[in-house]
N, CA, C and O atoms as a DFTB+ gen file, in Angstrom:
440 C
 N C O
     1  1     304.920     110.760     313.501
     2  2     304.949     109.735     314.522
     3  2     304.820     110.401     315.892
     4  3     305.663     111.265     316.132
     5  1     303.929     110.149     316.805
     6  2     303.382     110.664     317.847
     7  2     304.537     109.987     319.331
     8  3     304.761     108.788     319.492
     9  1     304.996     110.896     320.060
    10  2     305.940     110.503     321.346
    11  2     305.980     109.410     321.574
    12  3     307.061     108.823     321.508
    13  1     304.742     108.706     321.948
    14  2     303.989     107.660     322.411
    15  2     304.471     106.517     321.599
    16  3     305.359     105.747     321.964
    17  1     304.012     106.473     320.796
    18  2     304.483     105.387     319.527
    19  2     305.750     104.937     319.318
    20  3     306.100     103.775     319.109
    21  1     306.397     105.884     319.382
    22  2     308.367     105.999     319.860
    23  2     309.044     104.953     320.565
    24  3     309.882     104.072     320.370
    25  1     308.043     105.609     321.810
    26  2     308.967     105.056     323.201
    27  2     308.102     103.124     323.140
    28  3     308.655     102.024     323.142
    29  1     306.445     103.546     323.089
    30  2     305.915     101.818     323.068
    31  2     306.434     101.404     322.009
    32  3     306.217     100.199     322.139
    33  1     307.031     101.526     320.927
    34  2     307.192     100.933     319.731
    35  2     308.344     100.291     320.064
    36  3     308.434      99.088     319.823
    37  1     309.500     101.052     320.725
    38  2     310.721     100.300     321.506
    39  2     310.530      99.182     322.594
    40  3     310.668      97.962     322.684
    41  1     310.144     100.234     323.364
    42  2     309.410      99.096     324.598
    43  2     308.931      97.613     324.447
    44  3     309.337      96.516     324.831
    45  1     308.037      98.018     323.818
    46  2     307.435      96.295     322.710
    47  2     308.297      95.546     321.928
    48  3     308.049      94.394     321.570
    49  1     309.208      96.104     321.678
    50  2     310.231      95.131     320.860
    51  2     311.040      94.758     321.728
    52  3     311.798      93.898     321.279
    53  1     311.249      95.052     322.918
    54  2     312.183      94.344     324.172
    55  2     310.961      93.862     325.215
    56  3     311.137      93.792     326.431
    57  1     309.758      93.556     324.582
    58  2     309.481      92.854     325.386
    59  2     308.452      93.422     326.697
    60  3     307.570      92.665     327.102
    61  1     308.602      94.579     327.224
    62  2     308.643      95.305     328.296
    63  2     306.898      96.040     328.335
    64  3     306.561      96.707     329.314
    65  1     306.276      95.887     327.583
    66  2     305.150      96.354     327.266
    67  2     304.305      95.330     326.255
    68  3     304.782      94.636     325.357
    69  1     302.723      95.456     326.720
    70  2     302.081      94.467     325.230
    71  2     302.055      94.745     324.174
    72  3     302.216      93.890     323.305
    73  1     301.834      96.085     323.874
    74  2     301.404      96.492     322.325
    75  2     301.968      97.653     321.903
    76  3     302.846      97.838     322.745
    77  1     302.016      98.571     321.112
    78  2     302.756      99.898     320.939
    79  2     301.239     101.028     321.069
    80  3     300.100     100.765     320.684
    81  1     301.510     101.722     321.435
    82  2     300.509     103.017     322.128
    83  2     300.528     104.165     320.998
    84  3     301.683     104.202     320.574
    85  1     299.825     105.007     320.410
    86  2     299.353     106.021     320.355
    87  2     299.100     107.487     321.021
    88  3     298.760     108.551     320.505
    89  1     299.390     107.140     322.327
    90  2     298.714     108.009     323.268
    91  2     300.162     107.963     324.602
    92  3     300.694     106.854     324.647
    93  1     300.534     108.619     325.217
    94  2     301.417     108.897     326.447
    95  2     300.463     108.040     327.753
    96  3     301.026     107.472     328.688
    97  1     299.168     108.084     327.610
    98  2     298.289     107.749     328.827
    99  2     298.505     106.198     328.540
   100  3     298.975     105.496     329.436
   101  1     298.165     105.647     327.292
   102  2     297.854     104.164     327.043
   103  2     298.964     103.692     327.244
   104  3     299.028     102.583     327.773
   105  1     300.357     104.506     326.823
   106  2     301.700     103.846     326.868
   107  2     302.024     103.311     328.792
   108  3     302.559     102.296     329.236
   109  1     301.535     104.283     329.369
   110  2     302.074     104.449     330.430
   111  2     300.942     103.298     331.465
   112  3     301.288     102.673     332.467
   113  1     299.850     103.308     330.950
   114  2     299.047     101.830     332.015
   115  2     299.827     100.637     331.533
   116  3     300.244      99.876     332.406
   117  1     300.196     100.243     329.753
   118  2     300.553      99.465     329.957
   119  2     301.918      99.096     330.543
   120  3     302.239      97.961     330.897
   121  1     302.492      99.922     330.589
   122  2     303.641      99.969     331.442
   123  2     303.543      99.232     332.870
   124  3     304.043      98.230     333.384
   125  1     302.519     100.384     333.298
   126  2     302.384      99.908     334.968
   127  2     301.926      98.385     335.031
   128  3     302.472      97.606     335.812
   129  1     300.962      98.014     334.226
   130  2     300.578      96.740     334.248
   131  2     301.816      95.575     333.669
   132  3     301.570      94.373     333.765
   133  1     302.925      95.976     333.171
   134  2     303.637      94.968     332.636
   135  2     305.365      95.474     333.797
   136  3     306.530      95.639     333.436
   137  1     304.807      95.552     334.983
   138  2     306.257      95.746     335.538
   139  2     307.011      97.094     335.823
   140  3     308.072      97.120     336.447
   141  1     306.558      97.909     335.458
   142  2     307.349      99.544     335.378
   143  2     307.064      99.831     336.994
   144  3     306.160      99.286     337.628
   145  1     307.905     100.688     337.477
   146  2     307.599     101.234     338.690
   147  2     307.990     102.318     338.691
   148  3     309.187     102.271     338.406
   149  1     307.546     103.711     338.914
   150  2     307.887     105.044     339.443
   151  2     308.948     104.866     340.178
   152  3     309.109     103.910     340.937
   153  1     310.076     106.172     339.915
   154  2     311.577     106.405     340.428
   155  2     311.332     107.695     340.565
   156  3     310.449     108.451     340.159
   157  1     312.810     107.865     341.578
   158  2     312.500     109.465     341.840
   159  2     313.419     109.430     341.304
   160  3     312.954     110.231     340.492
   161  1     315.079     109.129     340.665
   162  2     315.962     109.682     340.035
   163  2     316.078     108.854     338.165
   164  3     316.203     107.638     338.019
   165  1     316.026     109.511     337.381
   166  2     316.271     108.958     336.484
   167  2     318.189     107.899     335.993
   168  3     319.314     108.300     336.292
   169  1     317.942     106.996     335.457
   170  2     319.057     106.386     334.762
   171  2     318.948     105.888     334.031
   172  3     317.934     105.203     333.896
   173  1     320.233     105.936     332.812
   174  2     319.691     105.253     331.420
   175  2     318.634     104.350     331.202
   176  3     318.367     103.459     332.009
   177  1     318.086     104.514     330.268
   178  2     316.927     103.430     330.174
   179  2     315.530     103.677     330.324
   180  3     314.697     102.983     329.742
   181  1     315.144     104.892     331.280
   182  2     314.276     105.143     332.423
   183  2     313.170     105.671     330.849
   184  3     313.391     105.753     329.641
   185  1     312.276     105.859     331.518
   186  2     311.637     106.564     330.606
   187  2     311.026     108.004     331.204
   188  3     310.881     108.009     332.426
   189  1     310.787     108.782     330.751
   190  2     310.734     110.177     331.260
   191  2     309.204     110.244     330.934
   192  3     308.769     109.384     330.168
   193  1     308.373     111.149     331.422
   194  2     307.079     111.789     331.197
   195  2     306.928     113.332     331.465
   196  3     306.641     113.720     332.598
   197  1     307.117     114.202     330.442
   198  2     306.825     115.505     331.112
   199  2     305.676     115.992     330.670
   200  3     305.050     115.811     329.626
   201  1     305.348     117.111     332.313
   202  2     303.489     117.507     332.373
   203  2     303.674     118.041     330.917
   204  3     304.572     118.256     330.103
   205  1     301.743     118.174     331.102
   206  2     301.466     118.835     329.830
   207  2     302.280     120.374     329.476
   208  3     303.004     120.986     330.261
   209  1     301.968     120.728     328.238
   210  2     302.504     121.460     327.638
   211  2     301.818     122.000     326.805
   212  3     301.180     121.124     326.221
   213  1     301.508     123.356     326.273
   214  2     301.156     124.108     325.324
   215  2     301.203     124.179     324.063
   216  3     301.498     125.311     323.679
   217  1     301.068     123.590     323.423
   218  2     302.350     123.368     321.632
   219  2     301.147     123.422     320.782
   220  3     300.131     122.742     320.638
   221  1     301.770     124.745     320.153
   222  2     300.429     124.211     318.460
   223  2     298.894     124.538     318.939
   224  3     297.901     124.076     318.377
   225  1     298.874     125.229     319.833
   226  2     297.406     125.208     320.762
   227  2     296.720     123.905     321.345
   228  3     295.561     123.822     321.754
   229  1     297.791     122.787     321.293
   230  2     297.267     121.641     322.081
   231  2     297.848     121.501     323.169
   232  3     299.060     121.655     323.323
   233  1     297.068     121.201     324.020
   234  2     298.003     120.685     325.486
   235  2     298.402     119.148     325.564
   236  3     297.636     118.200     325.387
   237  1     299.993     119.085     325.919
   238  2     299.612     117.688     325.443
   239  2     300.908     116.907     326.797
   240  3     301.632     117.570     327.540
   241  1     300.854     115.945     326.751
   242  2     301.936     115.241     327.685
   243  2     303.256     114.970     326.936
   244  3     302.985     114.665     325.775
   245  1     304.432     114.968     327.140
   246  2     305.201     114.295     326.003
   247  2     305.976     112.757     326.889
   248  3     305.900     112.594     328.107
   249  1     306.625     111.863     326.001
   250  2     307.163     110.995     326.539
   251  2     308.855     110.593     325.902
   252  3     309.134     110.520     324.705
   253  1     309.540     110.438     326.718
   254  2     310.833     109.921     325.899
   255  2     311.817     109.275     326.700
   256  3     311.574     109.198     327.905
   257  1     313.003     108.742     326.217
   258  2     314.202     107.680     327.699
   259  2     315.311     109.179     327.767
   260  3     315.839     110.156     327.234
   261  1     315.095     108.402     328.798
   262  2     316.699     109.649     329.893
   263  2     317.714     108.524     329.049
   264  3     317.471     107.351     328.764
   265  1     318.628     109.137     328.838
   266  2     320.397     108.750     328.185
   267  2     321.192     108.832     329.031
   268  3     322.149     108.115     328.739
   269  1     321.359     109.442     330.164
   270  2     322.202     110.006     330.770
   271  2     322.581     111.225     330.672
   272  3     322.095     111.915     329.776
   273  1     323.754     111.894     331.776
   274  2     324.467     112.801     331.623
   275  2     323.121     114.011     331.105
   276  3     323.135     114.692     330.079
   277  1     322.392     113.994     331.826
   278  2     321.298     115.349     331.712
   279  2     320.646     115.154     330.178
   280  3     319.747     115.839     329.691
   281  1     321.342     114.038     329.558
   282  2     320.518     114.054     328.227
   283  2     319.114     113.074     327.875
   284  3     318.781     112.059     328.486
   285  1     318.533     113.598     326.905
   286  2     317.450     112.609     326.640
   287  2     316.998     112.359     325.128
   288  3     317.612     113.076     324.337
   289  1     316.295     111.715     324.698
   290  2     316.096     111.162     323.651
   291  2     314.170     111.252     323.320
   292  3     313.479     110.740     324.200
   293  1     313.609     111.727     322.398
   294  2     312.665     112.049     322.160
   295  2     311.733     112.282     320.504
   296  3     312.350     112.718     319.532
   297  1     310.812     112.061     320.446
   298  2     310.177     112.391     319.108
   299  2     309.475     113.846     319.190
   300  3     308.933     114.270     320.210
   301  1     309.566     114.557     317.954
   302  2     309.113     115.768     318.120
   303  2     308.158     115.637     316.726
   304  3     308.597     115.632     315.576
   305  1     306.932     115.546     317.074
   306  2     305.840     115.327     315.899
   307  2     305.832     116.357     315.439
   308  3     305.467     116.348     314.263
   309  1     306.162     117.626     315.974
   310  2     306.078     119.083     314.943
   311  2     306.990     119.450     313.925
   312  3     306.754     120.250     313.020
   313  1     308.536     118.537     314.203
   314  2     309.420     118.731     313.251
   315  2     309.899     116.990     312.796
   316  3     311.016     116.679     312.382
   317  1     308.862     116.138     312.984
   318  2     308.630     114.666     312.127
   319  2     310.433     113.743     312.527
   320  3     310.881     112.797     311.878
   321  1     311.097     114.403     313.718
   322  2     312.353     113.617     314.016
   323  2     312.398     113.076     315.266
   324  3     311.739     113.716     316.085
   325  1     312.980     112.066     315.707
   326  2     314.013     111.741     316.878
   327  2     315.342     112.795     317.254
   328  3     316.282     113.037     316.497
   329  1     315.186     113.213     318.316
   330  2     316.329     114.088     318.816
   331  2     316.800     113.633     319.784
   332  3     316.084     112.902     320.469
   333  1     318.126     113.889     320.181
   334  2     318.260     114.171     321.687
   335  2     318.333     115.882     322.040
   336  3     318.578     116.882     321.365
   337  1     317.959     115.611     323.559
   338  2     317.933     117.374     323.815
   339  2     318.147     117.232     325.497
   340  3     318.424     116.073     325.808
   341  1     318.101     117.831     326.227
   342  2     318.400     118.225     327.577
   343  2     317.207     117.292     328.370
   344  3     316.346     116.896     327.584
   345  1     317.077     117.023     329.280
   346  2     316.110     115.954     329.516
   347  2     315.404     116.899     330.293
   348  3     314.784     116.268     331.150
   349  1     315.183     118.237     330.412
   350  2     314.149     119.131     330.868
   351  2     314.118     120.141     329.642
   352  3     313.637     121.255     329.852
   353  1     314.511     119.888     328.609
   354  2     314.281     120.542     327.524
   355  2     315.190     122.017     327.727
   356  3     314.783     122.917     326.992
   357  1     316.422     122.405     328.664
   358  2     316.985     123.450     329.333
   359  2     316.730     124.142     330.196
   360  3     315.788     123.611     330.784
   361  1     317.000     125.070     330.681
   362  2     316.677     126.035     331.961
   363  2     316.225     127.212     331.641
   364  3     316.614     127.676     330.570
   365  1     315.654     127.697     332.150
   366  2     315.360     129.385     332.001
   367  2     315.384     130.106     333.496
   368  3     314.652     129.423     334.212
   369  1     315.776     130.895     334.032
   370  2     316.278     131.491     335.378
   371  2     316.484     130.381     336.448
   372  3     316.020     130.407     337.588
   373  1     317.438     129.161     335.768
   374  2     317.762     128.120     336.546
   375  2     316.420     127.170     337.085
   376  3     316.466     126.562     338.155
   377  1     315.291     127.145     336.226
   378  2     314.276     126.363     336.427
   379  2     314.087     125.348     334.763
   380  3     314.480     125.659     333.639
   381  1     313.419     124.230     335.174
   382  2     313.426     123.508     333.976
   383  2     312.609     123.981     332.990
   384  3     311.401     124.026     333.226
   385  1     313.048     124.363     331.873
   386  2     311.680     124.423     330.514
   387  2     310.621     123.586     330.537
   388  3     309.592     123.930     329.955
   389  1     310.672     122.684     331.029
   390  2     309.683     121.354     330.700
   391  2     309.707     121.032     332.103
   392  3     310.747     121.496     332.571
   393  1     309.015     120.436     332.997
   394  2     309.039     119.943     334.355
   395  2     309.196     118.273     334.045
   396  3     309.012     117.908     332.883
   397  1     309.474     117.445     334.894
   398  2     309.741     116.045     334.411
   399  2     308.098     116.078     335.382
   400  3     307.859     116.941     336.226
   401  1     307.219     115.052     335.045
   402  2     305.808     115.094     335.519
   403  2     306.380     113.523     336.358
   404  3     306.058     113.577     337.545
   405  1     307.219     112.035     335.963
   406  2     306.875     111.267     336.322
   407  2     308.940     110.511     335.783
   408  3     309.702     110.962     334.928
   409  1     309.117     109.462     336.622
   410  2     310.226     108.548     335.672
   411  2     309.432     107.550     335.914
   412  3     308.492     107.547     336.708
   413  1     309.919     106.385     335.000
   414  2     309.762     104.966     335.560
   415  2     311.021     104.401     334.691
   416  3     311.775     104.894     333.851
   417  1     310.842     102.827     335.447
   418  2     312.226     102.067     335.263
   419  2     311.523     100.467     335.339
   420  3     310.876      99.773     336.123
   421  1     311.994     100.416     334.258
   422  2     311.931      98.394     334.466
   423  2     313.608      97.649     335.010
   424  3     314.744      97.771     334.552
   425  1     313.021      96.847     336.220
   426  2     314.294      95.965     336.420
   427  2     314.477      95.169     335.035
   428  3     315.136      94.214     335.447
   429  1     314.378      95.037     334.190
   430  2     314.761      94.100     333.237
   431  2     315.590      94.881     332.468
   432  3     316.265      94.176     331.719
   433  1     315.786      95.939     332.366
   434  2     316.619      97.168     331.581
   435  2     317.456      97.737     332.420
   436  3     317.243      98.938     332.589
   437  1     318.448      97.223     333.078
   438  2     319.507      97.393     333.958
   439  2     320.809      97.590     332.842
   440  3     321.954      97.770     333.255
């Protein structure tokens, strides 16, 4: 199950999106088109986007919701689960493993 599919597959069942996505790019227009707006601080609910990434020799975007408390919630197609993990994936010389590329937030998920 691909990031994407995860987060639209939720999304769509509350409503908050039209269809469930495949893709981090498709998830994220329909987003913008159904209400989402870019945040600069994340809070529960939010959905996270971090830049691409190297994995497996693909470069790829990933997508998943901030939880709070520095945590986050995510699909990892290389090991076929839902996790939670650090919502920058941890630090390495006090910089994020993962950069956050984008948040967004629907007022309807308060």
């Amino acid at each position: 199950m691909a990031c994407a599919w995860f987060v639209s597959v939720l999304l769509h069942a509350l409503g908050v999106v039209a269809t469930p996505h495949a893709t981090v790019d498709g998830t994220i227009r329909d987003m913008e088109s159904n209400g989402w707006r870019q945040v600069d601080r994340p809070e529960p609910g939010a959905v996270l986007v971090w830049e691409p990434d190297d994995h497996d020799g693909s470069v790829n975007r990933h997508i998943g919701f901030f939880i709070g408390d520095d945590r986050a919630v995510s699909n990892s197609t290389s090991k076929r689960v839902i996790g939670e993990h650090h919502w920058t994936f941890g630090e390495d010389g006090g910089l994020p493993v993962r950069k956050i590329e984008s948040i967004y937030r629907h007022d309807e998920l308060k």
